[in-house]
Backbone and ligand atoms as CSV (ligand in chain L), in Angstrom:
chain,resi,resn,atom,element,x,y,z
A,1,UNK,N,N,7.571,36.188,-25.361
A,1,UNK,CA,C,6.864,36.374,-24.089
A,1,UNK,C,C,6.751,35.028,-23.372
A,2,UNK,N,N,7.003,35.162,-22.153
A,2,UNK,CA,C,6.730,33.785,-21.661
A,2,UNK,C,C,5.849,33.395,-20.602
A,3,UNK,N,N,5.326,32.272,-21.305
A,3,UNK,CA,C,3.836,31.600,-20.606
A,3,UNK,C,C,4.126,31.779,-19.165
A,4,UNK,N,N,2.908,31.605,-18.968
A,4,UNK,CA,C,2.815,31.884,-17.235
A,4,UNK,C,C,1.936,30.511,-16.946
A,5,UNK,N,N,1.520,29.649,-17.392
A,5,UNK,CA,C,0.710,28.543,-17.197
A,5,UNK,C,C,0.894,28.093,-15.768
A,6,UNK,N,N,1.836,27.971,-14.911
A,6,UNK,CA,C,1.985,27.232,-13.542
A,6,UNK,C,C,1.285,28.156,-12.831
A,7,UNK,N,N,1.734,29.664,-13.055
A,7,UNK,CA,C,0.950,30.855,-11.916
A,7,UNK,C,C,-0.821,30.386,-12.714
A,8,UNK,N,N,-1.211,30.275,-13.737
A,8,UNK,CA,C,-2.488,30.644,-13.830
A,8,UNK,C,C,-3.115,29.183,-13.891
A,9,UNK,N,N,-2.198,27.744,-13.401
A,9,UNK,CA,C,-2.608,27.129,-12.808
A,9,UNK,C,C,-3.685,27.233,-11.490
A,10,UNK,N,N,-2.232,27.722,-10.488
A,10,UNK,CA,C,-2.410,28.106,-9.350
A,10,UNK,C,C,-3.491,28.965,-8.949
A,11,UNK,N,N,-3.993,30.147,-9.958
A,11,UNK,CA,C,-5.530,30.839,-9.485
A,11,UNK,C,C,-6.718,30.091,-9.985
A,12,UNK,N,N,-6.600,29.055,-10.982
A,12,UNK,CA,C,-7.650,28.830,-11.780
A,12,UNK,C,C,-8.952,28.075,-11.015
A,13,UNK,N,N,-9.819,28.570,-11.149
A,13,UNK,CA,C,-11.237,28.103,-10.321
A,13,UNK,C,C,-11.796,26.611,-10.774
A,14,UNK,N,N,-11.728,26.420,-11.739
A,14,UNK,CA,C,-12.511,25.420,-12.419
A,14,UNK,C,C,-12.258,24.224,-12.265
A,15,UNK,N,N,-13.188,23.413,-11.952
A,15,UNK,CA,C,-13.241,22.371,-10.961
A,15,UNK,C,C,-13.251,20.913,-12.015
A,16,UNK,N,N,-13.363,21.056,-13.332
A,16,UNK,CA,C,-13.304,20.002,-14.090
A,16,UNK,C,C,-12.088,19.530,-14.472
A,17,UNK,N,N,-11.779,18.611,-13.958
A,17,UNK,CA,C,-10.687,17.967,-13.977
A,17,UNK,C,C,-10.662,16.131,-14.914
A,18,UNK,N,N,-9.704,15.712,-15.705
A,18,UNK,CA,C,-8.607,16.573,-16.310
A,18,UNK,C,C,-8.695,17.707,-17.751
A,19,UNK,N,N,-8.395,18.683,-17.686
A,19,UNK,CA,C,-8.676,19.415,-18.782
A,19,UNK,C,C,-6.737,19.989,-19.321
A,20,UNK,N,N,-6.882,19.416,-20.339
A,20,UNK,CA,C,-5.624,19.884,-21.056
A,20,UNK,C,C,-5.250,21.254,-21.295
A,21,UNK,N,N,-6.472,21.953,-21.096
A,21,UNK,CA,C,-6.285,23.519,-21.420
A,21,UNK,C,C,-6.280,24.645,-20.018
A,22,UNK,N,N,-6.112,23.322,-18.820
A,22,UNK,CA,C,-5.996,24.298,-17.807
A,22,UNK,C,C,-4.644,24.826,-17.597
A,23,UNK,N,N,-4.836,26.256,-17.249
A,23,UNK,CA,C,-3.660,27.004,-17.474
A,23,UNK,C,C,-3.280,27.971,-18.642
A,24,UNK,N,N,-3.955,27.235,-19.614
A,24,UNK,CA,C,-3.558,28.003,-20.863
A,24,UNK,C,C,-4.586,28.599,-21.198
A,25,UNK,N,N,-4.961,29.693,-20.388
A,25,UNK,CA,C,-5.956,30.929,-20.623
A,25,UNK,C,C,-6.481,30.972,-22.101
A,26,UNK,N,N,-5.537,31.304,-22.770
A,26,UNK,CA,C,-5.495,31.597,-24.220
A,26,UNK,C,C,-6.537,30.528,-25.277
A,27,UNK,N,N,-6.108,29.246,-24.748
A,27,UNK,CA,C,-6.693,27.879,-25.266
A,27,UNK,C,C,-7.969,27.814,-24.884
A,28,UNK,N,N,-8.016,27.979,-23.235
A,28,UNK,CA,C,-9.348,27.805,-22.815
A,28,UNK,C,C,-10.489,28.460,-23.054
A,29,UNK,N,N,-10.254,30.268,-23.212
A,29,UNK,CA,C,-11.089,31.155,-23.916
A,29,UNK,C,C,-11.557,30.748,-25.403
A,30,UNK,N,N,-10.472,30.650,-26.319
A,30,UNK,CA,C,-10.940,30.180,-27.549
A,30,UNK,C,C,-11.834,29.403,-27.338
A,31,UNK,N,N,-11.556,27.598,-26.753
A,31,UNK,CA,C,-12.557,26.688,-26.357
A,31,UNK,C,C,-13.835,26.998,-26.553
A,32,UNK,N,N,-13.823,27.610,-25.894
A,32,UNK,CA,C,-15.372,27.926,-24.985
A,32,UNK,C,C,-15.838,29.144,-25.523
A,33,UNK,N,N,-15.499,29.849,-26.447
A,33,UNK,CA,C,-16.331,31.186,-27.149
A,33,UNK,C,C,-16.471,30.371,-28.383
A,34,UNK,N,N,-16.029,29.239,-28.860
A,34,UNK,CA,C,-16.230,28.729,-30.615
A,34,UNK,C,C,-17.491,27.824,-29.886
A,35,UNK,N,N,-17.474,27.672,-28.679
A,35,UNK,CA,C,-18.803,27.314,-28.628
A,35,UNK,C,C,-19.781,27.840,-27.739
A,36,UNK,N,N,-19.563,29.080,-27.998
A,36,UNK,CA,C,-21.193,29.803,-27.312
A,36,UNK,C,C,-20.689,29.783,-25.726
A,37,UNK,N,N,-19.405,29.660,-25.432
A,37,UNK,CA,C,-19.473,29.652,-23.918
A,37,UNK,C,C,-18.502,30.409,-23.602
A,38,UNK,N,N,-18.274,30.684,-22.165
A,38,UNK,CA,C,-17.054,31.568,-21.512
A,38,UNK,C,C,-16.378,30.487,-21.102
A,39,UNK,N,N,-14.948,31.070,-19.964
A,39,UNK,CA,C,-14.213,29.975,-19.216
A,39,UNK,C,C,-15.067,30.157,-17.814
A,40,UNK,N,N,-14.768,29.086,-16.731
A,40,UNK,CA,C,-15.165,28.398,-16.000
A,40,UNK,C,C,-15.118,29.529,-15.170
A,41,UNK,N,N,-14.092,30.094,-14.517
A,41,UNK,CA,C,-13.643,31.008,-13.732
A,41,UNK,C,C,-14.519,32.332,-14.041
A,42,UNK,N,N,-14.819,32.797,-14.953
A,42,UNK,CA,C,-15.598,33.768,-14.976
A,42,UNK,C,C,-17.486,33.600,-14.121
A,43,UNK,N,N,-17.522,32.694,-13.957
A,43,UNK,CA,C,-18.309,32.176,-12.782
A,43,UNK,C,C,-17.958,32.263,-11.271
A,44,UNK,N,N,-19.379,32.335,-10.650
A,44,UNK,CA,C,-18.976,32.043,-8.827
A,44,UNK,C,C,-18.919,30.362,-8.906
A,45,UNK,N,N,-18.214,30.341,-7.815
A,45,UNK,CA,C,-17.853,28.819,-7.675
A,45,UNK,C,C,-19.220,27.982,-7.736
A,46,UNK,N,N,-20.249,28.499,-7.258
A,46,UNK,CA,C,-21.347,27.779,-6.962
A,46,UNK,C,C,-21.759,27.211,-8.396
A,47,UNK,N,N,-21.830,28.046,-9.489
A,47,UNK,CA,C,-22.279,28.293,-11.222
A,47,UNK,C,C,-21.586,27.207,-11.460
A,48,UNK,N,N,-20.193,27.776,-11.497
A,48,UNK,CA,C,-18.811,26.808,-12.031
A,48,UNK,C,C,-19.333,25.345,-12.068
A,49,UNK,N,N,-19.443,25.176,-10.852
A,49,UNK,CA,C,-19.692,23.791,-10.238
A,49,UNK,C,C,-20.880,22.885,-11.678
A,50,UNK,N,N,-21.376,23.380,-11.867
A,50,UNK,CA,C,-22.258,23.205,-12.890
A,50,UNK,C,C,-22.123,22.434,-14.020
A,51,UNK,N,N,-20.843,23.543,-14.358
A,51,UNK,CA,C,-20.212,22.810,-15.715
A,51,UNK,C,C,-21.427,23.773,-17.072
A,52,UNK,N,N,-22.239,24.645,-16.492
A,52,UNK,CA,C,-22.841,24.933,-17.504
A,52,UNK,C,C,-22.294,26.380,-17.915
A,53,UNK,N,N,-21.775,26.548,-18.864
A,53,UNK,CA,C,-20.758,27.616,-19.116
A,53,UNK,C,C,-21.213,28.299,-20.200
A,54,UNK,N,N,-22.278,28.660,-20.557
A,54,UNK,CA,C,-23.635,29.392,-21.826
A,54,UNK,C,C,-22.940,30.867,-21.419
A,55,UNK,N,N,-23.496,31.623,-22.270
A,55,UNK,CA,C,-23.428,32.790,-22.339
A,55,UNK,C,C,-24.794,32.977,-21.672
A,56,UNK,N,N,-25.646,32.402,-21.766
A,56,UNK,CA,C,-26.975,32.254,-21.383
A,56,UNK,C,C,-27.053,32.752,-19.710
A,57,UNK,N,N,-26.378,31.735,-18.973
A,57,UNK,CA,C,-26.125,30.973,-17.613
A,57,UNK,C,C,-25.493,32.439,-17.110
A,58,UNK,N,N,-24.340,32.699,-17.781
A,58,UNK,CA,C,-23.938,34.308,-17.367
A,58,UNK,C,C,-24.706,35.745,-17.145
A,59,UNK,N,N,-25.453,35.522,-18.384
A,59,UNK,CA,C,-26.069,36.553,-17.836
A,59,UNK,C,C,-27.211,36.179,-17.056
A,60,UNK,N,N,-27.682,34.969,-16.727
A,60,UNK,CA,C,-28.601,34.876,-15.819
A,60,UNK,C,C,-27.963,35.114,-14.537
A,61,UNK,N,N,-27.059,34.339,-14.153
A,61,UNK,CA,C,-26.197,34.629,-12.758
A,61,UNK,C,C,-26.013,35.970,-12.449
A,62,UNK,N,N,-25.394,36.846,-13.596
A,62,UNK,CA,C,-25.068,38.538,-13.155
A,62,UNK,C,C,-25.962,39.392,-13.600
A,63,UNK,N,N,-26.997,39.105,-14.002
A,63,UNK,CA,C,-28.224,40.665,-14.104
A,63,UNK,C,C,-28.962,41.042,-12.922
L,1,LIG,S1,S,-12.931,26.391,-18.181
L,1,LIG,FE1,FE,-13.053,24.733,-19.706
L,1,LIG,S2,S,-11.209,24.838,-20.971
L,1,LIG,FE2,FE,-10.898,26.103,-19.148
L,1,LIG,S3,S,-9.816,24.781,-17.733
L,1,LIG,FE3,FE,-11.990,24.581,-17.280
L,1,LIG,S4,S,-12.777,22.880,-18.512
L,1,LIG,FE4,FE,-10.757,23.474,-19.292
């Protein structure tokens, strides 16, 4: 199967820059669920901006 990393460059929201795992969906999810968090993009830009990426922060933003 082949990576799509340049297209999911191109949509990716997350504003922390440089991150080695941008693009690579796959990498970045793992990341961030081994530690209690989501990816960036699953946020409104405003959240994102934050950098605070809790499971916590999520459901405070969407209930
Ligand atoms: S959400 Fe986290 S792992 Fe994903 S691109 Fe942004 S900083 Fe990197």
């Amino acid at each position: 199967m082949e990576c799509n990393i340049e297209k999911n460059k191109s949509n990716c929201t997350c504003t922390y820059e440089p991150c080695s795992r941008k693009g690579k969906c796959c990498e970045c999810i793992t990341y961030h669920w081994n530690m209690g968090e989501l990816p960036g993009c699953l946020f409104p830009l405003e959240v994102e901006r934050t950098y605070d990426r809790s499971i916590e922060k999520f459901v405070e933003t969407y209930k």
